[in-house]
Steps between C-alpha positions, in 0.01 A plus 500: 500500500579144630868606464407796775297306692808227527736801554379641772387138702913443476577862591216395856720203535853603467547472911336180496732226341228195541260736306763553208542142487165462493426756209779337311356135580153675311684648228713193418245242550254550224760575242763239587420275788207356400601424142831330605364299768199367275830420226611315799184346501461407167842353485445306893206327336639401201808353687268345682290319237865365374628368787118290531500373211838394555451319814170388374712354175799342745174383752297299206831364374619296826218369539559329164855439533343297872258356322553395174911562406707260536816515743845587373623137516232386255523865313860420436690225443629411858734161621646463839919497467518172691837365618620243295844266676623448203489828310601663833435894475577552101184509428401782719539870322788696711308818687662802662347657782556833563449736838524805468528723831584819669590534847230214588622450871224345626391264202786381284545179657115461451549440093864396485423181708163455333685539145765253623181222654386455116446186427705482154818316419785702633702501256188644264468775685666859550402722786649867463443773762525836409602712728490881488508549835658811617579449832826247571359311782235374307676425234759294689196330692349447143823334371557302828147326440586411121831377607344297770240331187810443268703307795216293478505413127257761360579690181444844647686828403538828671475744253585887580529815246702856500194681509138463534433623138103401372427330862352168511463453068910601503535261761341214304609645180892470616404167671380374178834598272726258776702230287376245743145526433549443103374150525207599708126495277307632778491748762271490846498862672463531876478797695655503837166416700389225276546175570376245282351142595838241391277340183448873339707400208421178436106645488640775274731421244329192352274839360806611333628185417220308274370870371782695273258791474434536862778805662369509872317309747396736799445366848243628723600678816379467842579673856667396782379831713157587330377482882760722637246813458251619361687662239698172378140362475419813300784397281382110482173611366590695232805276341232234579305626227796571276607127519151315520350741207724727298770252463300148402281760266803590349674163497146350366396698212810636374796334673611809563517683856809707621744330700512546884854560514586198704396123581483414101725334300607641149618365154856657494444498109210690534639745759799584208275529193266732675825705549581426806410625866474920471536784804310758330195453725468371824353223394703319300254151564259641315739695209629127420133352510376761266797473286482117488158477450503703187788236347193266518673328824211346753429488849364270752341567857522257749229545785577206716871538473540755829826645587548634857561897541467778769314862441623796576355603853623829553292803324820666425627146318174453322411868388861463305428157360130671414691772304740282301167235386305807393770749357640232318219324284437869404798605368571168329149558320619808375827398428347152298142608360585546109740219528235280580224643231762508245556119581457199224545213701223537739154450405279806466288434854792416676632880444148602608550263827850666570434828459127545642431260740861478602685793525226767428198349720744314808807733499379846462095511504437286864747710656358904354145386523538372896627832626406788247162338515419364877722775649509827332178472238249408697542710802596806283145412386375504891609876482323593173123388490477584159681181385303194542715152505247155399501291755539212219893716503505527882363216684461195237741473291776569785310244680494228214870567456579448849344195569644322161841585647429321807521196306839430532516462884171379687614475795555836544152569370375660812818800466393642168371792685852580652654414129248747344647801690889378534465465115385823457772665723738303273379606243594892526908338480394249196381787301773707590727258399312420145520818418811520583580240260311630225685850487828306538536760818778516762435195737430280162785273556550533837577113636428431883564143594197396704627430872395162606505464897468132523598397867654830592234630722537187699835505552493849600232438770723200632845727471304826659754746615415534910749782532327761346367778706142633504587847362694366158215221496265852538691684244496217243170408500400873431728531222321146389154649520609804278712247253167305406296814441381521132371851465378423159252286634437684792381825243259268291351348876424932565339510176271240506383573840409792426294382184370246747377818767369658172297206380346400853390892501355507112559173361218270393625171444712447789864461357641729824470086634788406291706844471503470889630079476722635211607815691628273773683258298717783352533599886620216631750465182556811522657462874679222425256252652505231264719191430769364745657773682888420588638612863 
């Protein structure tokens, strides 16, 4: 009977296509709808309550480590490498430094002359720049500027390969196998937009020096254009809280933490019994860290040592640098999980530390939990009254969360709002990317260098091309406007503003005030409004 009935209410609605979809919307919802989106409840919360504790753990832990822990120098053994006449410079360990680069126009003198400013014997120390630059004129302007430090008595290299083959962990993998860094015991990496104060080392390597079981001392970074808009200050929060937090946890309680990549200076011995730098991720910082970690290697985090860098301020820069951070943790943790469990030189909670709080909680749950739960979850939920969200789920615990991230910077305290939504937005590419990772898909290993602008939006204002007429000015900027349009985005703005219209209309707790915030911050991503925005 119900059957007929059904029958012949689709047979009255055949001409009308928003009544089919509405008699399909009935017949799917009770069935499947509703079940999968309370899964996706289920699951949101219990993300949720992970990534709390978590934060609650890391937030009760610093506090300690403020309070009662002791600083690295007194942690560790720690002497100053003062310069002695009569010894000269034999008593200082010989250090390579290595830059690796690619097609850095804009910053490369930035590190090379900051590398080449150290204050350590010269005849201790080896700067190599690696260049896999693809375009000649750079590379002849990169090996100009090196020639121009070795006329002056510095022991700098230009180093160039045949091919680009594993990016920037081939790069310092080759630079590493050079004859004339044999006699070197330790190795600083610099990328090409960090620039590190001249007594770096000499706060560094007496770490590595007086401790044999030490492998890495990691600097801090800070940023030369966190004011430059309000997405670079986006940016400055959130590494913020990776430096000030997840790091010194890390460094604290289980001298562990993964390596940044660059401004830290490694054990070379350490680097070849953990097998060596590896391209089968894209991030080969943290492969090495895990890998030297579980050799029983430790590492130390250095707070107040602060090495100078620039952010990406360009969306399109950012959303790729976004992609390779998230994709790769992911696919390393699938790639490294039972090698870690089936581990006998790590201690049994230092496994549980790697692998939960980590990889699982950091690199995989903060990312699925921020956008399957804040933007598809909980409006799906708007739409289907039937499913009830806590508000302990909704509105506390997100809250909580929030404001123990905004620890790391307080002077940007009075943004979190703004951070809230760009976060979310950024989100929908993180978990893209994780996932990504995890199923070892397509775009796994895809390497972007980041593009670093440094002072080339000034010298393009100064150097501004007069000659131009309106109608190409015209006709670029609308090929511009179309260029930064991220119609990903732009869907998931439609969709929550129409949960938004749905929950001012039926809704009764009032979320249709932060689907309409969120709605616009996928907008104006989703137009390309965001970050610096070249001519």
């Amino acid at each position: 009977m119900a059957d007929q009935v059904m029958q012949e209410q689709f047979t009255g609605m055949r001409g009308d296509i928003g009544g089919q979809l509405q008699l399909m919307w009935e017949l799917m919802k009770a069935p499947v709808i509703v079940p999968l989106v309370k899964l996706g409840v289920y699951l949101s919360l219990t993300m949720s309550l992970m990534l709390f504790v978590e934060r609650l753990y890391m937030g009760v832990v610093i506090i300690l480590v403020k309070l009662f822990w002791k600083k690295p120098e007194k942690r560790y053994k720690w002497d100053p490498i003062l310069d002695d006449v009569e010894l000269g410079s034999s008593h200082f360990p010989v250090v390579l430094i290595q830059i690796p680069m690619f097609n850095e126009r804009e910053v490369y003198k930035i590190s090379i002359g900051a590398a080449c400013n150290l204050s350590w014997p010269a005849d201790r120390l080896v700067i190599q720049v690696l260049d896999d630059s693809t375009d000649p004129v750079i590379k002849d302007m990169v090996e100009v500027e090196c020639q121009r430090w070795a006329s002056k008595g510095i022991n700098i290299t230009y180093q160039i390969r045949e091919n680009r083959v594993g990016y920037k962990a081939g790069a310092l993998k080759d630079g590493l196998k050079r004859s004339y860094v044999k006699h070197c015991e330790y190795v600083a990496i610099f990328d090409a937009d960090f620039r590190p104060e001249p007594d770096f080392l000499r706060r560094a390597i007496p770490f590595l020096m007086h401790n044999p079981d030490i492998a890495l001392v990691q600097a801090r970074w800070r940023f030369v254009n966190a004011g430059e808009c309000l997405m670079t200050r986006m940016q400055e929060m959130s590494l913020d809280y990776h430096f000030t937090v997840e790091q010194e946890v890390g460094s604290s309680t289980h001298a562990f933490f993964g390596f940044n990549g660059t401004a830290g200076v490694w054990r070379i011995a350490a680097i070849n019994e953990a097998g060596g730098w590896k391209d089968r991720t894209t991030v080969e910082d943290m492969d090495l860290a895990i890998r030297a970690s579980l050799r029983g290697w430790k590492y130390v985090y250095l707070g107040d040592l602060q090495v100078k860098s620039e952010l990406p301020s360009t969306f399109k820069a950012f959303r790729f640098q976004q992609h390779r951070w998230s994709c790769g943790p992911a696919n390393l943790f699938r790639k490294m999980v039972m090698e870690i469990v089936k581990n006998k030189k790590v201690k049994f909670w230092k496994k549980v530390y790697v692998i939960y709080s980590f990889f699982l909680v950091r690199k995989i749950v903060a990312h699925m939990v921020t956008f399957f739960f804040y933007c598809v979850v909980l409006p799906l939920t708007i739409l289907l009254p039937e499913i009830e969200v806590p508000l302990w789920g909704s509105v506390y615990i997100p809250s909580i969360i929030t404001i123990l991230n905004s620890v790391g910077t307080p002077r940007s305290i009075h943004l979190l709002f703004y951070w809230i939504l760009f976060e979310n937005v950024m989100s929908l590419h993180r978990t893209k990317a994780t996932l990504i990772g995890l199923l070892e898909a397509g775009r796994a290993n895809e390497w972007v260098v980041t593009e670093k602008l440094g002072d080339a939006l000034k010298n393009k204002a100064n150097a501004k091309d007069k000659q131009n007429t309106t109608k190409v000015a015209v006709k670029k900027s609308r090929s511009k406007i179309f260029e930064r349009m991220n119609f990903l985005e732009l869907g998931f703005g439609v969709f929550l503003f129409i949960c938004g219209c749905f929950d001012f209309m039926h809704g009764k707790y009032s979320y249709y005030i932060y689907l309409f915030l969120q709605s616009i911050a996928f907008f104006i991503v989703g137009f390309g409004y965001v970050g610096t925005i070249l001519p």
